[in-house]
C-alpha positions in Angstrom: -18.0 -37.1 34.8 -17.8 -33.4 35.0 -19.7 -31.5 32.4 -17.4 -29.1 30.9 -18.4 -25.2 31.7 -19.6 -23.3 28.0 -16.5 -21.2 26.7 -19.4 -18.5 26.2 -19.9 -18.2 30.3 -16.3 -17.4 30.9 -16.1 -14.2 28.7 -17.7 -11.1 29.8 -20.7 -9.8 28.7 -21.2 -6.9 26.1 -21.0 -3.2 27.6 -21.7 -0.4 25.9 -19.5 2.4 25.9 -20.9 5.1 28.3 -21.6 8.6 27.1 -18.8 9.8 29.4 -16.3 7.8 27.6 -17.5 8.1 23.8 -16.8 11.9 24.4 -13.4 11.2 26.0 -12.7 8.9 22.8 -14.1 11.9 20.7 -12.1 14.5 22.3 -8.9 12.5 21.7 -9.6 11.5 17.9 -10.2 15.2 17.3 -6.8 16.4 19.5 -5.1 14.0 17.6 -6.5 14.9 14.0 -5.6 18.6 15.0 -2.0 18.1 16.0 -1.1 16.0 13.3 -3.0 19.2 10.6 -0.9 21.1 12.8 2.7 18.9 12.4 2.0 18.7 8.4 1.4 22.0 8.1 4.2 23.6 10.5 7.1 23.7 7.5 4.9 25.5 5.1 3.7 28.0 7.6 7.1 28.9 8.9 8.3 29.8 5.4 5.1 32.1 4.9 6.2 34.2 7.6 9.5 34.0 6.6 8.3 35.6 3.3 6.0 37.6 5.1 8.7 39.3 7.2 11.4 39.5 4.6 12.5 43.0 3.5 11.9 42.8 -0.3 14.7 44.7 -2.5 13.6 48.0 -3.3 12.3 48.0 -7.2 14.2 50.4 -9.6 12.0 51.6 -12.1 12.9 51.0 -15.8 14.8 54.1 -17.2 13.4 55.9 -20.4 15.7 55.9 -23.4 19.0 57.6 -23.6 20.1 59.7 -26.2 20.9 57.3 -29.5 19.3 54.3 -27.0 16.9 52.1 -29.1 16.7 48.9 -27.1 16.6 47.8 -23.4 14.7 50.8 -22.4 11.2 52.0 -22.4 9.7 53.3 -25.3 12.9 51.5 -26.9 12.4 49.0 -30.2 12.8 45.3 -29.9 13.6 42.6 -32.5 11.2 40.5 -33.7 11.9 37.3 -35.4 9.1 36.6 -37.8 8.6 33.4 -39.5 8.7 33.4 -43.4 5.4 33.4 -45.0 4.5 30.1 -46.7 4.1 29.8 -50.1 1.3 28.4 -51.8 
């Protein structure tokens, strides 16, 4: 009778990675961190610079006070609403 071969002569043995290939496997990992930043980020940058190069509305400024005009102007009164004091 045959002796059976050992199922640990048939697999090949351990190989480290070479240096040339970790930095291949580096490079990648990084490329692919850096598009996928890149992808998450692309909606959020495009409506900065559509901000950015929007033509805001020119600001009036506030007009003073008319004649008789005591609210909704500068130097104009506004109303107040105060809450009654409490009694003791």
């Amino acid at each position: 009778m045959k002796p059976r071969p050992d199922p640990g002569d048939a697999l090949p043995r351990y190989q480290p990675l070479s240096r040339r290939r970790r930095l291949l496997l580096l490079g990648v990992a990084m490329a692919t961190a850096v598009v996928v930043i890149w992808l998450m980020l692309r909606p959020q940058l495009r409506l900065m610079e559509a901000k950015r190069t929007q033509v805001a509305p020119a600001a009036s400024a506030p007009l003073p006070c008319g004649a008789q005009q005591t609210e909704g102007c500068v130097g104009g009164t506004m109303g107040v609403i105060v809450a009654p004091a409490a009694s003791r």
